[in-house]
PASEBA-1860 file (N, C-alpha, C; in nm, 3 decimals):
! residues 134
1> XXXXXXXX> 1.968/-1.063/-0.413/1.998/-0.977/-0.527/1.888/-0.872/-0.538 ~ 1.918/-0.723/-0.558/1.816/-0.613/-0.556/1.792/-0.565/-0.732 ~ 1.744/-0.636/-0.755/1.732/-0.595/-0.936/1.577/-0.562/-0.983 ~ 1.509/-0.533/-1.080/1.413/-0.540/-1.080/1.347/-0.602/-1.107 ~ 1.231/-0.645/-1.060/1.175/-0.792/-1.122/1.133/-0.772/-1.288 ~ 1.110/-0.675/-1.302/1.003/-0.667/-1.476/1.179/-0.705/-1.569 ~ 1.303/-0.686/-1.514/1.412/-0.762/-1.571/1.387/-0.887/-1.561 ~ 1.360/-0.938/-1.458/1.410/-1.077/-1.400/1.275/-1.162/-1.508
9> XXXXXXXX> 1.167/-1.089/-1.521/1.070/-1.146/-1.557/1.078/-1.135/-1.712 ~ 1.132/-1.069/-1.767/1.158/-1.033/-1.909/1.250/-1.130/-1.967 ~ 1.360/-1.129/-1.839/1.437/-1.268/-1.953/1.382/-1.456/-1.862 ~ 1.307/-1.459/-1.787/1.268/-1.565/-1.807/1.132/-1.596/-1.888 ~ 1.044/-1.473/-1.900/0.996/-1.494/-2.032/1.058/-1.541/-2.137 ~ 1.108/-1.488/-2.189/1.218/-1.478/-2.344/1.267/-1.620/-2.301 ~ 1.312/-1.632/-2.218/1.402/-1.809/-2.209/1.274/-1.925/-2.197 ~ 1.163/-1.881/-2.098/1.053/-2.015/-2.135/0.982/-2.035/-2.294
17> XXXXXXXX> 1.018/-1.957/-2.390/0.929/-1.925/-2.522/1.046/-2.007/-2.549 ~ 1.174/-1.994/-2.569/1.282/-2.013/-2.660/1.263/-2.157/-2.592 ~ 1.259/-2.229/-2.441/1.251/-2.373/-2.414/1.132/-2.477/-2.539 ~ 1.059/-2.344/-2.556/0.930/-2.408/-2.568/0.969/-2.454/-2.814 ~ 1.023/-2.366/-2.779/1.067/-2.338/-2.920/1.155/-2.411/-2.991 ~ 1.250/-2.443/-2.923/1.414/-2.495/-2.886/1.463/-2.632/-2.858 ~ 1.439/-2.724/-2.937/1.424/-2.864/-2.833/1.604/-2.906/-2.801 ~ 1.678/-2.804/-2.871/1.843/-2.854/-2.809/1.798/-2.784/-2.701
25> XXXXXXXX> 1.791/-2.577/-2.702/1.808/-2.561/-2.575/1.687/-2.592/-2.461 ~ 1.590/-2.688/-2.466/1.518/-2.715/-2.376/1.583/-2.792/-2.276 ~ 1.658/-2.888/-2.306/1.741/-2.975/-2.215/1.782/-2.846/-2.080 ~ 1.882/-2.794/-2.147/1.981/-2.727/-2.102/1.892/-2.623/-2.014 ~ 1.785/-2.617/-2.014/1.730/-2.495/-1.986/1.638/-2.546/-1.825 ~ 1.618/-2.665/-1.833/1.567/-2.746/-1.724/1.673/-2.827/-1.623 ~ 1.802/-2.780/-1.680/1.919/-2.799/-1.553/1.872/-2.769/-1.431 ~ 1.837/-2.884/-1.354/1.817/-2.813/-1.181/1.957/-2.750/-1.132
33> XXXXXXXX> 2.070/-2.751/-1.171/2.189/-2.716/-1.126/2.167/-2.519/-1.154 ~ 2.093/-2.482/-1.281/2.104/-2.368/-1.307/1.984/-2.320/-1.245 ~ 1.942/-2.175/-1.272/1.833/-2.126/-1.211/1.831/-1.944/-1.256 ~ 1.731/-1.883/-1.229/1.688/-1.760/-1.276/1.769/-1.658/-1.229 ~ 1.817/-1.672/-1.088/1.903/-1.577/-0.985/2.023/-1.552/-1.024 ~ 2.080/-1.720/-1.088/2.223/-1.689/-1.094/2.239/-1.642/-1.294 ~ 2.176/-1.677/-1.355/2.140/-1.622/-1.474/2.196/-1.484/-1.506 ~ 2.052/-1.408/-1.387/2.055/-1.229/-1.378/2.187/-1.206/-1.308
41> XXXXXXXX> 2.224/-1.304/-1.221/2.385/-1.243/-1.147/2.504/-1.237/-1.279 ~ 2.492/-1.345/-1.327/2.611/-1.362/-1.465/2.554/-1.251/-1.597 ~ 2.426/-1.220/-1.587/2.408/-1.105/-1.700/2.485/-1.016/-1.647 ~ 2.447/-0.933/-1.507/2.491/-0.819/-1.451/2.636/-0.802/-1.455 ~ 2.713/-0.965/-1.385/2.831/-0.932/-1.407/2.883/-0.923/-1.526 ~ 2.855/-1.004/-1.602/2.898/-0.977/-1.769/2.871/-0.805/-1.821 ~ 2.761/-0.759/-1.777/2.746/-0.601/-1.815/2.825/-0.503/-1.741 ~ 2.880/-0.543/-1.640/2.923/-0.433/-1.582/3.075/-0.480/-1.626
49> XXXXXXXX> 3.143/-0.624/-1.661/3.249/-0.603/-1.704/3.296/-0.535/-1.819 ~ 3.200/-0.535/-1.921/3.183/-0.484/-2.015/3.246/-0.307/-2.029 ~ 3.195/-0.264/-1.893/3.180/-0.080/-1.896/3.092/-0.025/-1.995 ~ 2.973/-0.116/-2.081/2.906/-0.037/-2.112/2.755/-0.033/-2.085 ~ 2.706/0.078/-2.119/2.543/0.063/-2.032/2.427/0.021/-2.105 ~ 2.456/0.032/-2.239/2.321/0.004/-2.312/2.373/-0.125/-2.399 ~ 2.236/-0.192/-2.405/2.244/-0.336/-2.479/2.109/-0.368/-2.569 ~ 2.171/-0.461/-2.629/2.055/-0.469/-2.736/1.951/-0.591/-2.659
57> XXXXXXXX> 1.829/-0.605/-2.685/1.740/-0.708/-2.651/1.854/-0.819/-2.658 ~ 1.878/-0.841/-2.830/1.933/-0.992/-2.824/2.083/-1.037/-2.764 ~ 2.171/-0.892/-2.741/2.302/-0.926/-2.693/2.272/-0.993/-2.514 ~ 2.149/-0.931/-2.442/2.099/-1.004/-2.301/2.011/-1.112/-2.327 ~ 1.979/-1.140/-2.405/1.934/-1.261/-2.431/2.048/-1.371/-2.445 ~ 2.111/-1.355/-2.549/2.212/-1.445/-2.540/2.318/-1.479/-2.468 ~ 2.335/-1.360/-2.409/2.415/-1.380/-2.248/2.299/-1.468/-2.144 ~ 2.197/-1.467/-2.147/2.084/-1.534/-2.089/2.116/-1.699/-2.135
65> XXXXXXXX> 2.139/-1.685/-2.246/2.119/-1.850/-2.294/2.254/-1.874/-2.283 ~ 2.354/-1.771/-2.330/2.496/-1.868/-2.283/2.560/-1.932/-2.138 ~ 2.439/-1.817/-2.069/2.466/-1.918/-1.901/2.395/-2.068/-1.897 ~ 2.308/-2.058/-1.943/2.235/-2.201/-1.983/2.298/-2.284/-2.029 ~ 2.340/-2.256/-2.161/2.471/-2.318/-2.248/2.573/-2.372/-2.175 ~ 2.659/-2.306/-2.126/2.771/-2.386/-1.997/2.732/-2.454/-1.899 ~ 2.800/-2.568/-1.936/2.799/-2.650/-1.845/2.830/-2.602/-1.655 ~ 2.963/-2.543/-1.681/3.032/-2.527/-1.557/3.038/-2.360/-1.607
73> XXXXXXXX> 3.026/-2.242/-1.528/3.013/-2.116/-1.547/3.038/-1.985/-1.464 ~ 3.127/-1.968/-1.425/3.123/-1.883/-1.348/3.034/-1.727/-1.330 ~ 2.934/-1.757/-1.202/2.853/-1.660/-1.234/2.908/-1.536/-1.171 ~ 2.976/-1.526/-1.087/3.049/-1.396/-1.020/2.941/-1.366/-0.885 ~ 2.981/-1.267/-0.817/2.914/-1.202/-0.709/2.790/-1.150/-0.720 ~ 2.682/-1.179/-0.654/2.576/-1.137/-0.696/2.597/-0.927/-0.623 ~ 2.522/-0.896/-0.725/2.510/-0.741/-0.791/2.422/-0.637/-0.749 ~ 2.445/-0.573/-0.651/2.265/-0.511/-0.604/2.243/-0.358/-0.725
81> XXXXXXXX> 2.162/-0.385/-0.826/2.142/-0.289/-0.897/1.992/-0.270/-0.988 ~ 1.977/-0.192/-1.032/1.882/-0.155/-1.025/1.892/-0.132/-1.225 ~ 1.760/-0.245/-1.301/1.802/-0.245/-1.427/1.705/-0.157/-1.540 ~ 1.737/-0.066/-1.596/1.577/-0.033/-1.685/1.538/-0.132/-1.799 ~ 1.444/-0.157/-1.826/1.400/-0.232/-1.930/1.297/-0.130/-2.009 ~ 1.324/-0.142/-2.143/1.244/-0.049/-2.170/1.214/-0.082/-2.336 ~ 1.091/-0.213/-2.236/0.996/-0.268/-2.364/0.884/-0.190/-2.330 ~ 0.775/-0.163/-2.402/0.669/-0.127/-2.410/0.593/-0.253/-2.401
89> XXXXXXXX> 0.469/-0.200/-2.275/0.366/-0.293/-2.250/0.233/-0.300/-2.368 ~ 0.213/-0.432/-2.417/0.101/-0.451/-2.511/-0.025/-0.479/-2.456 ~ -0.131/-0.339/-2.479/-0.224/-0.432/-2.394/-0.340/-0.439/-2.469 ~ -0.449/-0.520/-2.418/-0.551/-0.594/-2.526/-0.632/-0.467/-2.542 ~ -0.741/-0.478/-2.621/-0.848/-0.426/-2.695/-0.894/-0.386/-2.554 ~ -0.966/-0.470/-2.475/-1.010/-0.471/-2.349/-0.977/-0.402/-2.220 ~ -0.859/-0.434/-2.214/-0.753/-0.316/-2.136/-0.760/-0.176/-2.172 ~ -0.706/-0.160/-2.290/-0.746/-0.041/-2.331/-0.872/0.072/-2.319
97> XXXXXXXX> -0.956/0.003/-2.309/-1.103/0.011/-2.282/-1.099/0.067/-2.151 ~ -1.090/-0.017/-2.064/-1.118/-0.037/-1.921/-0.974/0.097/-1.924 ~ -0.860/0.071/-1.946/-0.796/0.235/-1.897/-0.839/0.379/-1.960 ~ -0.914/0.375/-2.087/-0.984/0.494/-2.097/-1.077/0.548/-2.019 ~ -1.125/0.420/-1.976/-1.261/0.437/-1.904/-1.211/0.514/-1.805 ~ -1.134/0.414/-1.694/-1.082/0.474/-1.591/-0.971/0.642/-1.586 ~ -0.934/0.686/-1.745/-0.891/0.802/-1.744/-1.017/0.899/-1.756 ~ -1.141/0.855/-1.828/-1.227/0.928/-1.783/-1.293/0.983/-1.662
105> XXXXXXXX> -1.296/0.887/-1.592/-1.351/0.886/-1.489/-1.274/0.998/-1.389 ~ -1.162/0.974/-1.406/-1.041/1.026/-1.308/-1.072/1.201/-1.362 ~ -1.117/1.243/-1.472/-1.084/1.331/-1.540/-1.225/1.442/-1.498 ~ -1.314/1.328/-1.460/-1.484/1.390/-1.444/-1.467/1.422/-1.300 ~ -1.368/1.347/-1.192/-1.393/1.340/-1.062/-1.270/1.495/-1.060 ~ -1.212/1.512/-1.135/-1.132/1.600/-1.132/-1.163/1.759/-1.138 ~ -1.264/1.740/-1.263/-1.352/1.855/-1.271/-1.468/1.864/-1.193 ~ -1.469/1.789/-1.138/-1.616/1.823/-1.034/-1.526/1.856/-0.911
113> XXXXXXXX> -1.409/1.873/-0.910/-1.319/1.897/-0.713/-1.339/2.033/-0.801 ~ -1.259/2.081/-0.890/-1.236/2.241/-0.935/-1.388/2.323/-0.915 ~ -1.471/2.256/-0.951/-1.631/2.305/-0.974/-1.669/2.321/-0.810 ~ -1.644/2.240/-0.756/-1.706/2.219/-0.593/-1.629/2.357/-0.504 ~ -1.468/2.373/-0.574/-1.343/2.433/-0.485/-1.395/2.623/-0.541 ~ -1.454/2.581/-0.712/-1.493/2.737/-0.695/-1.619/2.762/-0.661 ~ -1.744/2.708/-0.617/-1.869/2.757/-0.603/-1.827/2.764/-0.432 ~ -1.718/2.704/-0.355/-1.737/2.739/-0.247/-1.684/2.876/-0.212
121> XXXXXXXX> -1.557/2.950/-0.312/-1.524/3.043/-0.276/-1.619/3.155/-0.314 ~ -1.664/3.080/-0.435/-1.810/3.240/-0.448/-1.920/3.227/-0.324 ~ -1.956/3.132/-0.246/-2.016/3.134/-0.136/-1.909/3.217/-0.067 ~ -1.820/3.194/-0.022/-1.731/3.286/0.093/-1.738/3.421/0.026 ~ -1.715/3.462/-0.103/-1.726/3.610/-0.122/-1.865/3.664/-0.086 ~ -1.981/3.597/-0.106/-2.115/3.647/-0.120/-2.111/3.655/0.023 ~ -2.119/3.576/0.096/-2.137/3.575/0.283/-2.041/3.709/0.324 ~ -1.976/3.757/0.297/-1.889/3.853/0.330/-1.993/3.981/0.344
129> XXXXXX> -2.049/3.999/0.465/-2.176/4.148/0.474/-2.030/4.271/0.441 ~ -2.097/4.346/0.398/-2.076/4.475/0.359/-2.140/4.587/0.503 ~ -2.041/4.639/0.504/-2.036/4.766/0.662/-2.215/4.877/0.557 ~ -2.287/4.898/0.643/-2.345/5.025/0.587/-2.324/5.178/0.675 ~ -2.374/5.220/0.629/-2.349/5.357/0.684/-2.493/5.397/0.784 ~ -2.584/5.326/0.744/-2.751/5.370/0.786/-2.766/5.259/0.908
END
């Protein structure tokens, strides 16, 4: 299956919190019969039977847990597609830090190429002798 993982990883997040949360659906959720692959195959096919493109967090979630939920389920053909997810990443105090840092940095090495790219062309103008007449 060609999907993207930050999908694949988004709803087995969301499903290990809800195991952890959940003590009916924990059972159901540790079926060795079920698994993560065929999950994302029965979301996809469920979305594309649908014909429509946008979904709410909880309407794929619960298509997530209603494959869990069935016993016996038909997951359909697996789907080669390509999914957006579009949670925003939370990142710590620390992170934050460390990527300013590193936008600084990027920003100093940036202005020192422009600084380096024009003192070399004022060297090439200055080296340029001038013809005399004498």
């Amino acid at each position: 299956m060609k999907t993207t993982d930050h999908f694949k990883n988004t709803i087995k997040s969301y499903l290990d919190k809800r195991a952890e949360t959940d003590e009916l659906f924990a059972p159901k959720y540790a079926n060795e019969k079920k698994n993560i692959d065929d999950c994302i195959t029965y979301i996809l096919n469920t979305v594309q039977k649908s014909g429509c493109n946008g979904f709410t967090d909880e309407e794929i979630y619960g298509m997530a847990v209603h494959y869990y939920d069935e016993e016996s389920i038909n997951v359909g053909k697996e789907i080669e597609a390509r999914v957006a997810v579009n949670h925003a990443v939370e990142l710590t105090d620390e992170e934050k830090k460390e990527a300013k840092q590193r936008a600084i940095e990027k920003l100093i090495d940036e202005e020192a190429e422009k600084m380096k790219k024009k003192s070399a062309k004022k060297r090439e103008q200055t080296d340029v002798k001038q013809p005399t007449l004498f």
